[in-house]
C-alpha positions as CSV (number, residue, x, y, z in Angstrom):
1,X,0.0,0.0,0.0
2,X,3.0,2.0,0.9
3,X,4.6,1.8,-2.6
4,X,1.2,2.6,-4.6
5,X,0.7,5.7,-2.8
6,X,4.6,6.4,-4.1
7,X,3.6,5.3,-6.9
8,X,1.0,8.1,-6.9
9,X,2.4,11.2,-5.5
10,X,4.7,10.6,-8.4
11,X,2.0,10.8,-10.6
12,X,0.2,13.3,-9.6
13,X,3.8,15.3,-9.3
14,X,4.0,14.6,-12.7
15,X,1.1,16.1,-13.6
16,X,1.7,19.5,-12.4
17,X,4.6,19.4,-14.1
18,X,2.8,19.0,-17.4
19,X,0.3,21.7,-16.6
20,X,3.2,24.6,-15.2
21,X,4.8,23.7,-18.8
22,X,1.5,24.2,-20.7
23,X,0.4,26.7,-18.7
24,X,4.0,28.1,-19.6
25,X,3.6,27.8,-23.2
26,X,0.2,28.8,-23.3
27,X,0.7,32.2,-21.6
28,X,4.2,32.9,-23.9
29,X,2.4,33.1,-27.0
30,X,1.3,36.8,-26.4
31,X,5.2,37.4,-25.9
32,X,6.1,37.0,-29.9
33,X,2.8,38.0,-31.3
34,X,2.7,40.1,-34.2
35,X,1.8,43.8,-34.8
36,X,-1.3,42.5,-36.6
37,X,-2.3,39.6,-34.1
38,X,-5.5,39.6,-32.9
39,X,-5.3,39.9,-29.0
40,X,-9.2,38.8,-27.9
41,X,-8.5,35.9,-30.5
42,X,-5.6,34.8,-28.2
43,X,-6.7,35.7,-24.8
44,X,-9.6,33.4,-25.5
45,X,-7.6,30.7,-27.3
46,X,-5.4,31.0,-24.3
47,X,-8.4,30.6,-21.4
48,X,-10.0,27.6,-23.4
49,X,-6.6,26.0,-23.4
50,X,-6.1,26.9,-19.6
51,X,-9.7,25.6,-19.0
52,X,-9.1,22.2,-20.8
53,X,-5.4,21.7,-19.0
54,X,-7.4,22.4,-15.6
55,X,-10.2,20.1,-16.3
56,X,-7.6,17.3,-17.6
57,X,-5.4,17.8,-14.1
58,X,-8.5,17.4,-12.0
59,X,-10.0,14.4,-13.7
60,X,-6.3,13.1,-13.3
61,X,-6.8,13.5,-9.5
62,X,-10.7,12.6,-9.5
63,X,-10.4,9.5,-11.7
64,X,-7.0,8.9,-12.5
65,X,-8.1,7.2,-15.9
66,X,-5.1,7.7,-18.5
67,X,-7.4,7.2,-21.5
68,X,-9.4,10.5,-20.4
69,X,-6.1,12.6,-20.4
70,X,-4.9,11.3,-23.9
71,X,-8.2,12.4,-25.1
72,X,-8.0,15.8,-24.0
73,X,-4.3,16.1,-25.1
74,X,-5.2,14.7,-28.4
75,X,-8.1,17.4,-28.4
76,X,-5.9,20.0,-27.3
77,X,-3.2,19.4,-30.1
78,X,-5.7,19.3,-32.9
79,X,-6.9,22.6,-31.6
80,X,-3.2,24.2,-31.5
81,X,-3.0,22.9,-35.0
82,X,-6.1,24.3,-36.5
83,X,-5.9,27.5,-34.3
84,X,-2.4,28.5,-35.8
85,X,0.7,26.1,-35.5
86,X,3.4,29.2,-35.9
87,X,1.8,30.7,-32.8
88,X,0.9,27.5,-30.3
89,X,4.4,25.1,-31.8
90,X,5.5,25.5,-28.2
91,X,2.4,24.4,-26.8
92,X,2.4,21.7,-29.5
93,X,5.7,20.4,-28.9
94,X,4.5,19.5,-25.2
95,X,1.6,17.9,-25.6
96,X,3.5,15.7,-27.9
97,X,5.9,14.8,-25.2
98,X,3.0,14.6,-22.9
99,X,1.1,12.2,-24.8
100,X,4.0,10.4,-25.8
101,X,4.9,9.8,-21.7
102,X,1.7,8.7,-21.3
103,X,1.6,5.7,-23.5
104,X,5.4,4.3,-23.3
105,X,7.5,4.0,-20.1
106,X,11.2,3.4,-21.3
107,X,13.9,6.4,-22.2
108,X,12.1,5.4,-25.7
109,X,9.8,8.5,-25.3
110,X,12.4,11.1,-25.7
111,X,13.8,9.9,-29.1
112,X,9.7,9.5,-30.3
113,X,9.4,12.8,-29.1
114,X,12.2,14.6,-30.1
115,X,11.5,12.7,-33.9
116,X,7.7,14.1,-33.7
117,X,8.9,17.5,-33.0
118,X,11.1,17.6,-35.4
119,X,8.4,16.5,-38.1
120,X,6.0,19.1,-37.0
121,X,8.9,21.9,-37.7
122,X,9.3,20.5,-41.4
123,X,5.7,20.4,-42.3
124,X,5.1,23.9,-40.9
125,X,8.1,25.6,-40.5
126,X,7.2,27.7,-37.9
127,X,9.2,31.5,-36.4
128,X,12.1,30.5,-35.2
129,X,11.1,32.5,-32.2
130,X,8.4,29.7,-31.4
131,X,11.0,27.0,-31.7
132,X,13.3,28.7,-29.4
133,X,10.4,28.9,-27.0
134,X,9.6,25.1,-27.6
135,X,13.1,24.1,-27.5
136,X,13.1,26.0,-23.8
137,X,10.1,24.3,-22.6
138,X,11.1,21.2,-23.7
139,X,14.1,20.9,-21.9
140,X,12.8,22.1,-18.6
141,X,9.7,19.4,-19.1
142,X,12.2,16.6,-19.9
143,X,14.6,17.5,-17.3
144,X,11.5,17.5,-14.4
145,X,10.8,14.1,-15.6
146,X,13.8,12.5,-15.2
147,X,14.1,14.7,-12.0
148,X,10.5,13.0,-10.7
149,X,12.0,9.6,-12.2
150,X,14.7,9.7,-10.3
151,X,12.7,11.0,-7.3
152,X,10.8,7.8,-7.6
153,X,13.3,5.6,-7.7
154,X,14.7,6.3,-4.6
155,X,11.3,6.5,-2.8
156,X,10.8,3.0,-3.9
157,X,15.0,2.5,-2.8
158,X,14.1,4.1,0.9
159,X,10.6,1.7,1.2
160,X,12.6,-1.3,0.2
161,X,14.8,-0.7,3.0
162,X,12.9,0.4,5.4
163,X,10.7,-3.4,4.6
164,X,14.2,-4.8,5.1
165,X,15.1,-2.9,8.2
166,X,11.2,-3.7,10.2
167,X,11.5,-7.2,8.9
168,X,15.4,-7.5,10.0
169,X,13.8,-5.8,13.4
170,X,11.1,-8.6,13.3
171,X,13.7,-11.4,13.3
172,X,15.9,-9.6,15.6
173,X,13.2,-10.1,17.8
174,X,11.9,-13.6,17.5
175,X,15.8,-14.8,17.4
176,X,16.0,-13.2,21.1
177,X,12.7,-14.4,22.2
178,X,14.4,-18.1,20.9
179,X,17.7,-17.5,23.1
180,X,15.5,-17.0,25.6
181,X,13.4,-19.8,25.3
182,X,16.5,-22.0,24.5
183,X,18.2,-20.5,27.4
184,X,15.1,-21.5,29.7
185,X,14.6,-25.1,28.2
186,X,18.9,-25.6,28.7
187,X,18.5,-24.9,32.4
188,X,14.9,-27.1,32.2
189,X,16.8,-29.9,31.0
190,X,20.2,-29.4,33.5
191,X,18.0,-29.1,37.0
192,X,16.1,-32.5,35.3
193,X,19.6,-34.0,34.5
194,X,20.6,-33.3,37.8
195,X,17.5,-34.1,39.8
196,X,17.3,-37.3,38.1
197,X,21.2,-38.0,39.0
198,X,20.9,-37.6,42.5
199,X,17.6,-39.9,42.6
200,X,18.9,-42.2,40.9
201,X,22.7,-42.7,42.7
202,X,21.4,-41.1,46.1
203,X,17.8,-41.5,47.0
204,X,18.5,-45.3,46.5
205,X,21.0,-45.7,49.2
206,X,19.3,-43.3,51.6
207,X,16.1,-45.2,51.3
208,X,17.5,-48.6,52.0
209,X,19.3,-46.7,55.1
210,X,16.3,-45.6,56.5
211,X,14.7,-48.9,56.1
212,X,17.5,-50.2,57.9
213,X,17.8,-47.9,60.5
214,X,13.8,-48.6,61.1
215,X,14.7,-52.2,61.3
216,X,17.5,-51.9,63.7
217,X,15.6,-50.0,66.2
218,X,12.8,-52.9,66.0
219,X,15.4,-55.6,66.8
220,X,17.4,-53.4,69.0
221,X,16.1,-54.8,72.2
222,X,16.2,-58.5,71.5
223,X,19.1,-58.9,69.1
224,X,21.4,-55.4,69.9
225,X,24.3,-57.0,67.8
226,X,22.6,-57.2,64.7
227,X,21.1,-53.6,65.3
228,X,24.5,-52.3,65.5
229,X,25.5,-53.6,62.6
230,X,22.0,-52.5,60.7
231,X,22.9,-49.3,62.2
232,X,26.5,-49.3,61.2
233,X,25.6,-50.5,57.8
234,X,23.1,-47.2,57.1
235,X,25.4,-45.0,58.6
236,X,28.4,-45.9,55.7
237,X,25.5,-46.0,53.1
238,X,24.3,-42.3,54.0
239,X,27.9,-41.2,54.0
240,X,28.9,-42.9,50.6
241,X,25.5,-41.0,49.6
242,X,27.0,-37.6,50.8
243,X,30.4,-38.2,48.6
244,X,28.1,-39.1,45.7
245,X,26.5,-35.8,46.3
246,X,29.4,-34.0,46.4
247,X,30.8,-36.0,43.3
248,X,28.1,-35.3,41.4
249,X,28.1,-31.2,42.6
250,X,31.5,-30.9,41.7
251,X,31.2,-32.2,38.4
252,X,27.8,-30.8,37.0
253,X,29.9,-26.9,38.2
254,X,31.3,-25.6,35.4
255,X,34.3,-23.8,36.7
256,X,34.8,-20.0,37.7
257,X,36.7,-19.1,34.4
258,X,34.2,-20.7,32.1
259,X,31.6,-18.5,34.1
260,X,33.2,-15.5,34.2
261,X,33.8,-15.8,30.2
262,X,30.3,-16.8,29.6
263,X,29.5,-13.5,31.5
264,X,31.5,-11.7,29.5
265,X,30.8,-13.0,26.4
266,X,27.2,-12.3,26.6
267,X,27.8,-8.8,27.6
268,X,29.7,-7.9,24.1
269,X,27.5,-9.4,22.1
270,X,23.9,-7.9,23.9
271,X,26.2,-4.3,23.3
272,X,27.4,-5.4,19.7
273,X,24.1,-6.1,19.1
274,X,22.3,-3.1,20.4
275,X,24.9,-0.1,19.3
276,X,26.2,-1.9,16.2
277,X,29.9,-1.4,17.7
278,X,32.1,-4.1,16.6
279,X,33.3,-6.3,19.6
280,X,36.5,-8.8,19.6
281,X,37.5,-10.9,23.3
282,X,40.9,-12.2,23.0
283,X,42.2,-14.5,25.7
284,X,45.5,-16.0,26.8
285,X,46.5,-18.2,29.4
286,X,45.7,-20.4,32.2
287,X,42.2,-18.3,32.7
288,X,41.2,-21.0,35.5
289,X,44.1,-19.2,37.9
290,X,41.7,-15.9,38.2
291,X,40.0,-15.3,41.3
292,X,35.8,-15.2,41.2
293,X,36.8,-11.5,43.0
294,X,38.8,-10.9,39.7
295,X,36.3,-12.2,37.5
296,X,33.7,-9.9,39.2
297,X,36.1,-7.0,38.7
298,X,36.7,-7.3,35.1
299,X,33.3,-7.7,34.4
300,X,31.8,-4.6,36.2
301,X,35.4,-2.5,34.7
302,X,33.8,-4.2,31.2
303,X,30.4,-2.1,31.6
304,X,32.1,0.4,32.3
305,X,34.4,0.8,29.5
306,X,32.1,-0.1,26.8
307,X,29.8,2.9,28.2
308,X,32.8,5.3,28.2
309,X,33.7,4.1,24.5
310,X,29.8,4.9,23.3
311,X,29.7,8.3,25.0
312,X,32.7,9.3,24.7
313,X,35.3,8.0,21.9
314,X,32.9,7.1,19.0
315,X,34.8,4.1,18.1
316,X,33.8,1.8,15.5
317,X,35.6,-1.4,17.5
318,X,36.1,-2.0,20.9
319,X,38.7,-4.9,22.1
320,X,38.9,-7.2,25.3
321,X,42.1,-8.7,25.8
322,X,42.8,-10.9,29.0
323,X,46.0,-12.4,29.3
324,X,47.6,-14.5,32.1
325,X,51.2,-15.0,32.7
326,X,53.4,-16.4,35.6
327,X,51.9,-15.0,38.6
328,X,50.0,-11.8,36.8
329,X,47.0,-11.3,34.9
330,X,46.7,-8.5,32.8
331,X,43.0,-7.1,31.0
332,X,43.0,-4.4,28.3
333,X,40.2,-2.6,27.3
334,X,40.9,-0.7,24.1
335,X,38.7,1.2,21.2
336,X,39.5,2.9,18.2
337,X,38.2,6.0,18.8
338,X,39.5,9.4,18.3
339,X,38.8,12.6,20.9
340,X,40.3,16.0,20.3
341,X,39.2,16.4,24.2
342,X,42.2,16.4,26.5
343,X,41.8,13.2,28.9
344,X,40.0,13.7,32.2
345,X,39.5,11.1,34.2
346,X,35.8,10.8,35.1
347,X,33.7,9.4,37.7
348,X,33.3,6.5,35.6
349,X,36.7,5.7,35.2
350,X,37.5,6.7,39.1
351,X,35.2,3.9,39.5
352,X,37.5,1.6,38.0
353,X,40.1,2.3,39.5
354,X,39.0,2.0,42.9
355,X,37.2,-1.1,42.0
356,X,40.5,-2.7,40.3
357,X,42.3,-1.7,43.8
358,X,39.7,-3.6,45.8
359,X,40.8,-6.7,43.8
360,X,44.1,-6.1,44.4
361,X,45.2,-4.8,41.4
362,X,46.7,-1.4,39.3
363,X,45.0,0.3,36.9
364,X,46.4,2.6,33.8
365,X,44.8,4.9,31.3
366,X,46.2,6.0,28.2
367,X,45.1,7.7,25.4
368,X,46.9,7.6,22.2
369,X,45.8,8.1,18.0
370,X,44.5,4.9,17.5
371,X,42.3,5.1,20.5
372,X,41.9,4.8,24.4
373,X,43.2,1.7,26.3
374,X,42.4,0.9,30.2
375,X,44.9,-1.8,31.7
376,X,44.4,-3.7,35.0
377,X,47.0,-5.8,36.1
378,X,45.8,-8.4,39.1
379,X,48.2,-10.9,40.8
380,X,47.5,-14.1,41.1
């Protein structure tokens, strides 16, 4: 619906084009008229012509039927002819265009045209004032076409992207409403894993101690030997239950630097994804040496740095590097952004510093041409 009614105003933005130009041509023929020219005979050729090219723009509005406009044209260029072609050749010379625009829609128009022309000068070899007049007109008329043409094009150009951009939008939006669902059903399906582990390994062996425990305090009076050993007997079931708990704790935790990663990850990408700022994590290292304090540390200093980046260095690319070495772990946070500010260092980045103290560790700025860089280094 969007594009039809593009489709239109182009139309009807065509059509007042027409109508200046004949309007234009109509009122220039009392410019060359002769000393002998009859002036009521063209002031009233000139009003039915206006009247005609009026009527033809509103049924063009009303109606919009092209057969109704090529009548009238047709009627109005048999008039110019019968009326004088010396005098009306420049209104002549666009209703031929006009015509011709109406029934073809290639660049084949303008060679028809400028051939129809052409054949009207030979067979009546009008003033040459008239075809300098025509000539004028023409080009103006022809050069407003391709003008609205080109108008159009990238009306239809801007709605095709805008389609792409909502439905792009649309998708954006069902993919996240998936990760969430996906997210959701993953931790579904790891409490079920899990529940189902410890029921299976663990609530086996603390039921049959609790059955044996109520059986050893039935025989406890008359048989206290065989209670004791029903009771001993529960007692190394529940605590091989407790290791199997632990066991199984230990290994369904994924470990602090697979967290803190995960974390971190999925804070670049929610960014990348919502300022269009490129984002790249590097990573070096034994990662599992960094403390959960650390962890927590780099990922607040993260938020941090990607807002100072987006409000204040306009960079196109924003790097996270975390590298560990001997006994030192080292986290850059660079963009590629370009100030002609002089560096202050803002609550913002006060807040990480005194947040990469707390951890234990130092903290440098520097800002350089190919962008800003904050460096923590933590010991390990």
């Amino acid at each position: 619906m969007r594009q039809i009614e593009g489709y239109g105003k182009y139309m009807n933005d065509k059509s007042i084009l027409f109508f200046g130009a004949k309007a234009a041509a109509t009122a220039l023929i009392f410019f060359p008229y002769r000393r002998d020219a009859d002036l009521v005979f063209l002031a009233m050729s000139a009003l039915s012509f206006i009247c005609v090219f009026l009527l033809q723009l509103l049924l063009k509005r009303v109606f919009n039927r092209r057969n109704i406009s090529l009548i009238l044209i047709a009627a109005a260029f048999l008039a110019g002819c019968f009326l004088g072609v010396n005098i009306f050749f420049p209104l002549i010379a666009i209703l031929i265009f006009e015509f011709l625009d109406l029934l073809t829609k290639d660049n084949l128009k303008y060679y028809i045209s400028a051939a129809a022309v052409l054949l009207c000068y030979f067979i009546w070899t009008p003033e040459i004032t008239a075809v300098a007049v025509a000539l004028v007109l023409l080009v103006y008329t022809v050069s407003g076409v391709i003008f609205l043409q080109k108008m159009d094009s990238y009306r239809k150009q801007i709605f095709s992207q805008k389609q792409a951009v909502e439905d792009l939008t649309v998708k954006l939006s069902d993919n996240k409403r998936l990760i969430k669902t996906l997210r959701y059903s993953a931790s579904l399906e790891e409490r079920n894993r899990l529940a189902a582990r410890i029921h299976d390994k663990v609530g086996h062996g603390i039921s049959g101690s609790i059955i044996m425990l109520e059986a050893s305090l039935l025989i406890m009076k008359n048989d206290p030997d065989k209670a004791q050993a029903a009771v001993e007997k529960a007692v190394a079931n529940l605590r091989e239950g407790v290791d199997d708990i632990r066991m199984s704790l230990r290994e369904e935790r994924p470990q602090r630097s697979e967290l803190g990663l995960n974390g971190i990850k999925a804070v670049l990408e929610e960014f990348e994804s919502a300022y269009s700022m490129q984002t790249v994590l590097k990573q070096n290292g034994r990662l599992e040496l960094i403390s959960g304090e650390v962890w927590a540390c780099i990922n607040d200093n993260l938020n941090e740095a990607l807002t100072n980046a987006l409000k204040h260095s306009g960079a196109a690319c924003f790097t996270l590097e975390i590298s560990v070495m001997n006994k030192v772990a080292k986290v850059e946070y660079r963009d590629n952004g370009k100030s002609d500010r002089p560096f202050e260092k803002g609550l913002g980045l006060e807040a990480i510093e005194e947040r990469t103290i707390k951890a234990n560790g130092r903290c440098f700025f520097a800002k350089t041409e190919t962008g800003f860089t904050i460096t923590n280094i933590f010991t390990i």
